[in-house]
C-alpha positions as CSV (number, residue, x, y, z in Angstrom):
1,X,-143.8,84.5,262.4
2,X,-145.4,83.3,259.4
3,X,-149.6,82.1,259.7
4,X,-151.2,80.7,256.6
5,X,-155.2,80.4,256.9
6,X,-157.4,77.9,255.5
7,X,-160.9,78.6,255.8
8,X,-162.1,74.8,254.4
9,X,-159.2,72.7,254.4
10,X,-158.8,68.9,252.5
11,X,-157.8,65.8,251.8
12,X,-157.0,65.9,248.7
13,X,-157.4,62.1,247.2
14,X,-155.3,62.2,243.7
15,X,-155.2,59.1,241.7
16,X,-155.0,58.8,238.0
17,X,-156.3,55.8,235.6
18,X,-155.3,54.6,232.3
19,X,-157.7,54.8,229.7
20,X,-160.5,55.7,231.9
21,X,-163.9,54.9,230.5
22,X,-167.2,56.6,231.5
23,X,-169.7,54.6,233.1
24,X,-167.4,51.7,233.6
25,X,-165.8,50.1,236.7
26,X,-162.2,51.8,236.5
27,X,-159.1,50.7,238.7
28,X,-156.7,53.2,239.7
29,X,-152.8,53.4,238.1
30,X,-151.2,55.8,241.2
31,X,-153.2,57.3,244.7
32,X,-151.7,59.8,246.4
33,X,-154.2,61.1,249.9
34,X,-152.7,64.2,251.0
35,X,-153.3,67.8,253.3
36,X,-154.9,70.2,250.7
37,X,-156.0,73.7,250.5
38,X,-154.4,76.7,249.6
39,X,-153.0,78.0,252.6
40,X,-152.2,74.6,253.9
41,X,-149.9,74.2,250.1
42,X,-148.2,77.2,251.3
43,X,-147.0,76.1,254.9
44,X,-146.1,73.0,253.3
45,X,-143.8,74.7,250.0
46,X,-142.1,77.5,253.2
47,X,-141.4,74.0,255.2
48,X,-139.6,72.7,252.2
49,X,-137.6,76.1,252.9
50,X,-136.5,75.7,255.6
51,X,-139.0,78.0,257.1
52,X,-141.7,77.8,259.7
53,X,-145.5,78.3,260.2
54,X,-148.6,78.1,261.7
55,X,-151.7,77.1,259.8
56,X,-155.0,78.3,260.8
57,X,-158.7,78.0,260.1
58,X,-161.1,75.1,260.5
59,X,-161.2,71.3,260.9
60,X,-164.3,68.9,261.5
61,X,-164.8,65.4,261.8
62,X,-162.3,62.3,261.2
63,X,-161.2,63.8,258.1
64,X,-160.7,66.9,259.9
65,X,-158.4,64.9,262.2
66,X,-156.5,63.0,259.6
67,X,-155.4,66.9,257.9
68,X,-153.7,67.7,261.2
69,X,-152.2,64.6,262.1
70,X,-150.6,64.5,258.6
71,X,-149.5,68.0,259.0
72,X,-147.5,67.1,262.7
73,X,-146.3,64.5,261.0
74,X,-144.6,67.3,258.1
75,X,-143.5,69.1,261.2
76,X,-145.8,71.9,260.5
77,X,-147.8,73.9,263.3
78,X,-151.4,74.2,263.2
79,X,-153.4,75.4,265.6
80,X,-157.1,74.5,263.3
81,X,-160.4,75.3,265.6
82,X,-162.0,71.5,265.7
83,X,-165.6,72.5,264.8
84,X,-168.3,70.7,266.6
85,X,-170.4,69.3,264.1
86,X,-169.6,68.3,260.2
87,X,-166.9,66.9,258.6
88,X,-163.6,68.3,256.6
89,X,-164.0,68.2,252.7
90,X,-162.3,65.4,250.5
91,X,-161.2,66.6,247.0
92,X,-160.9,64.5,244.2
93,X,-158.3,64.9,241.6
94,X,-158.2,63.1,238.4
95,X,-154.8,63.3,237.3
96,X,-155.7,61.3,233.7
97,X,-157.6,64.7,233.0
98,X,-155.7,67.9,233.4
99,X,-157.9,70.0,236.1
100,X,-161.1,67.2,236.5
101,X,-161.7,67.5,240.0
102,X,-164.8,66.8,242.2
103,X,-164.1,68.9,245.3
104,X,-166.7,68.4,248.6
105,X,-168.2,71.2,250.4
106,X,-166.8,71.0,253.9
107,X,-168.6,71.6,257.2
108,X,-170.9,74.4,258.1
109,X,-168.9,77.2,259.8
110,X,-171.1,80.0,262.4
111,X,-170.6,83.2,263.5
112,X,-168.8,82.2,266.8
113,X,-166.2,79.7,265.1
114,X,-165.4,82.6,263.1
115,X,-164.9,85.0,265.9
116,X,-162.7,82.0,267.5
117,X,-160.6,82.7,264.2
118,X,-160.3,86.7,265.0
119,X,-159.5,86.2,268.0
120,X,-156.6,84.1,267.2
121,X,-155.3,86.3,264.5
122,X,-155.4,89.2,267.1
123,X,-152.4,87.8,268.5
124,X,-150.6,88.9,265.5
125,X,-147.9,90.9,266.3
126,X,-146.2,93.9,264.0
127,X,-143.6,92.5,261.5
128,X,-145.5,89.3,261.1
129,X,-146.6,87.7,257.3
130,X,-150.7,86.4,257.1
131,X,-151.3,84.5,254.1
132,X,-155.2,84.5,253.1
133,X,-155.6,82.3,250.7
134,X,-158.5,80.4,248.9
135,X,-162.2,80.2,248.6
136,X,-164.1,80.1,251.2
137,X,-167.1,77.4,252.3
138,X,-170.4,79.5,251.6
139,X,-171.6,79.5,255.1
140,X,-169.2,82.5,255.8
141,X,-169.5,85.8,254.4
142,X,-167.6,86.5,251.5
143,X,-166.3,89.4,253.2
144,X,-164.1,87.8,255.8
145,X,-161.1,88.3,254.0
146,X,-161.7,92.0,254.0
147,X,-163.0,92.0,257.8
148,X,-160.0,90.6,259.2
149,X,-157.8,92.9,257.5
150,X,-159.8,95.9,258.9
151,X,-159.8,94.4,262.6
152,X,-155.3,93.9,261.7
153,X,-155.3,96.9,260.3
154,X,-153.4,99.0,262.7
155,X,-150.7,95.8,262.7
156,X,-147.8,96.3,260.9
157,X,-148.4,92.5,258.9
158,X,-147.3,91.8,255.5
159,X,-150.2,90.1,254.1
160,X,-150.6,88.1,251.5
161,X,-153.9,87.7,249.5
162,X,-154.5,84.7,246.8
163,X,-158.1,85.1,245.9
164,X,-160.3,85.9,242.9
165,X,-163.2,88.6,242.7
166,X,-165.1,89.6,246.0
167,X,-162.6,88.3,248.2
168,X,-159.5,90.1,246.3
169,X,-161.8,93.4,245.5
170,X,-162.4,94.2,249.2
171,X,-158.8,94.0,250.6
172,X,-157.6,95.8,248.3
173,X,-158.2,99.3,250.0
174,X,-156.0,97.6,253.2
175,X,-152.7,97.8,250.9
176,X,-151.6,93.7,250.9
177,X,-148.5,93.5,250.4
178,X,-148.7,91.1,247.9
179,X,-151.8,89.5,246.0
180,X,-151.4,86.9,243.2
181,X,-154.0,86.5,240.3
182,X,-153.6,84.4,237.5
183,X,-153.9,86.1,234.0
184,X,-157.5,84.7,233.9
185,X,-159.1,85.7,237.4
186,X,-157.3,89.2,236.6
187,X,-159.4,89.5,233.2
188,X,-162.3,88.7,235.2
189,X,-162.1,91.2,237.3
190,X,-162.3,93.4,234.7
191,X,-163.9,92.3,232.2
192,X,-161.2,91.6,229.8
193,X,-159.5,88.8,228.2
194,X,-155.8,88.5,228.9
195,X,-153.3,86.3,227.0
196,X,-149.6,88.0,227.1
197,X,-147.5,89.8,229.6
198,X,-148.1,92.5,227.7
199,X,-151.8,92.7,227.9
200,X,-151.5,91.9,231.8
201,X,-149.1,94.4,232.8
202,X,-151.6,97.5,232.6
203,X,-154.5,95.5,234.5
204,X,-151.6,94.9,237.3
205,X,-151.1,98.4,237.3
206,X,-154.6,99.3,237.8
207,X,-154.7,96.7,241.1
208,X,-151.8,98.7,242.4
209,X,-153.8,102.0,241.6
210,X,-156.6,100.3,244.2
211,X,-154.7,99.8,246.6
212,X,-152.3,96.2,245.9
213,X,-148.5,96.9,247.0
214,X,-147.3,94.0,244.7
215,X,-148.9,92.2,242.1
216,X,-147.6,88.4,241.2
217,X,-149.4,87.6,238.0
218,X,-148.9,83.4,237.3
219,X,-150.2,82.8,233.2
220,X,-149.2,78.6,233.6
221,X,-147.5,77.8,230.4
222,X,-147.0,81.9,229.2
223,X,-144.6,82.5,232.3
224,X,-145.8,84.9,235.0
225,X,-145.0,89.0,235.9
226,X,-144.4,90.7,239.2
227,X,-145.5,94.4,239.1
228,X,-143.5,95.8,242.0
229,X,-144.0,98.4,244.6
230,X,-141.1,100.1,243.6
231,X,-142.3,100.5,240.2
232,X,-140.3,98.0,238.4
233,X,-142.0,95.2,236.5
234,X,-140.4,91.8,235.8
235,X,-141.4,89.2,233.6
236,X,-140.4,85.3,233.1
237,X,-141.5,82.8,231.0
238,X,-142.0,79.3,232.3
239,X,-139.2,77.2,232.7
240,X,-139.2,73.8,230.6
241,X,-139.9,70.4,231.8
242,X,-142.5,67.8,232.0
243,X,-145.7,69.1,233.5
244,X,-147.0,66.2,235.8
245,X,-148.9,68.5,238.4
246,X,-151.0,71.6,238.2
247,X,-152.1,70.9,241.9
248,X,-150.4,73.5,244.2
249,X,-148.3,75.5,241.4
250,X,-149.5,78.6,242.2
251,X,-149.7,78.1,246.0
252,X,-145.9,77.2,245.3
253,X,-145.5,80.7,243.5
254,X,-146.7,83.0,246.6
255,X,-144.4,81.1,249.3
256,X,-141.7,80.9,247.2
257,X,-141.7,84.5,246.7
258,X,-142.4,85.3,250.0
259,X,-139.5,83.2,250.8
260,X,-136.8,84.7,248.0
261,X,-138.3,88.2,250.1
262,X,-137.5,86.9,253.3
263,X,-133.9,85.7,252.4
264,X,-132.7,89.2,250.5
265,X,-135.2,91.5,250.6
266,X,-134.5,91.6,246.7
267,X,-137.9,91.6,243.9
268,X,-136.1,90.3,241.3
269,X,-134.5,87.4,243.2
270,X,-138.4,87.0,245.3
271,X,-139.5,87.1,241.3
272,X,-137.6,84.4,240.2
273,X,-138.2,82.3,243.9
274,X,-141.9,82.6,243.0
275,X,-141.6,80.9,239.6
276,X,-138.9,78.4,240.2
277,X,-140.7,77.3,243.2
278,X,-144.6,77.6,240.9
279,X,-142.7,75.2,238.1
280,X,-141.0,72.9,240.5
281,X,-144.4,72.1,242.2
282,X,-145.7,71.8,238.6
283,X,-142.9,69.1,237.1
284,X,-143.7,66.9,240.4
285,X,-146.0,64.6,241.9
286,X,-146.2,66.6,244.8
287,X,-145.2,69.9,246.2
288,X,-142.0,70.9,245.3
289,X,-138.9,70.2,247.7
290,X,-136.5,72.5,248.8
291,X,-134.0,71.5,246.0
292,X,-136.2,70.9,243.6
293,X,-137.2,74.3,243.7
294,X,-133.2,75.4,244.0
295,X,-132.6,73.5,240.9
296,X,-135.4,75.3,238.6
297,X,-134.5,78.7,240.2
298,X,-131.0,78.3,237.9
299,X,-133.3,78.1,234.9
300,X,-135.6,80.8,235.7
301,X,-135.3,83.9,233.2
302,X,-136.1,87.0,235.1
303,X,-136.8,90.0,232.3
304,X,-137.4,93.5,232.6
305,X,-139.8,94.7,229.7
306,X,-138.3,97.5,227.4
């Protein structure tokens, strides 16, 4: 079984406006109110797969409500902890500005909700993939990535990391078996800045030296490289077409490699999953459909570097 986790989930309420003027009355061109988060992206892309979930983590309120019953209503399992008090977050995406977003906070999350949460990921059982994905709302520690990968860590899971600096530094020593910085979260980690797949690939190496099985580096426009566990590196560049979505893309990357994994136990054919599935999210409105994603996977370069 496949569990995603969601520690602040959304709605995320996309709209965008034509010729939008500051500190006028503006009127919306398109609205689009849909599930968000990271993990949440990823049950969605695997269900456009053809294969199942469960997402976890935390809901609150009426908005908190609204996320699941849109999820039942994709045919996706959750099984959220409804938190007493506090709401779920809205996001708010201006699509007439690439990446202008106002996103909320979300509700207050304790010490008991988030033992709720390791108990329910104790029912893990060996051969099982955990996705752990996202920020996280700052009334948890930002070590909870890395303490529920030392409570599983006798599990045999394949799991799955898409975080940037604490949260990917401290599971790192658990081995994940795959973790997915973009070029620019993996120069801040150390320090550098990164522009081509050749300045990545030795940084990639150095998270496998701490402890990452498999390293999926996304770089938007510049393609993306998969430093493997076998040794082999891959790189792609992007496929063309009309960029009408960064929402998601890279959510769509680590399922659809996860997926291309799943179906031949094959990197170069996971590889080439990953980015067909990261560009088809990124040429639509929404998350990429199962054909959609077929359809760029015939376009996808996969390259080994000399």
């Amino acid at each position: 079984m496949i569990y995603t986790v969601t520690l602040n989930p959304s709605l995320d309420y996309i709209v965008s406006v034509k010729d939008f003027k500051l500190g006028y009355t503006n009127r919306t061109e398109s609205e689009l109110l849909l599930p968000g988060g990271k993990g949440i992206n990823v049950s969605i892309v695997l269900k456009n797969l053809g294969i199942d979930s469960r997402a976890l983590g935390f809901t609150g309120g009426f908005i908190g409500k609204e996320i699941e019953r849109r999820l039942e209503a994709l045919n996706i399992k959750t099984d959220f902890i409804f938190l007493p008090e506090g709401i779920s977050r809205i996001n708010f995406k201006l699509k007439s500005f690439e990446g202008t977003e106002i996103n909320g906070q979300g509700p207050k999350i304790g010490e008991k909700e988030t033992e709720m949460l390791m108990e329910k990921l104790e029912q893990l059982a060996d051969g099982d993939v955990l996705f752990l994905a996202g920020s996280i709302p700052s009334s948890m520690r930002d070590t909870v990535y890395r303490d529920i990968m030392e409570k599983l860590r006798y599990r045999k899971l394949q799991v799955v990391v898409d975080a940037a600096g604490k949260l990917l530094s401290g599971v790192l020593e658990y081995h994940p078996f795959l973790i997915k910085p973009n070029h620019h979260e993996l120069g801040e980690f150390f320090g550098v800045e990164l522009h081509t797949a050749d300045e990545v690939i030795p940084y990639g190496r150095r998270l496998q030296k701490l402890g990452a099985r498999n390293v999926l580096v996304s770089m938007a426009g510049a393609g993306a490289v998969l430093l493997a566990e076998d040794g082999t590196i891959f790189t792609a560049p992007a496929p063309k077409g009309e960029l009408k979505n960064g929402v998601g893309a890279g959510d769509s990357m680590v399922a659809g490699f996860v997926a291309g994994w799943m179906e031949k136990r094959d990197y170069a054919h996971a590889f080439r999953m990953g980015v067909a599935a990261g560009s088809a999210s990124a040429f639509s409105d929404y998350l990429a459909t199962g054909e959609e994603i077929r359809q760029v996977y015939e376009r996808v370069i996969c390259r080994k570097p000399m």
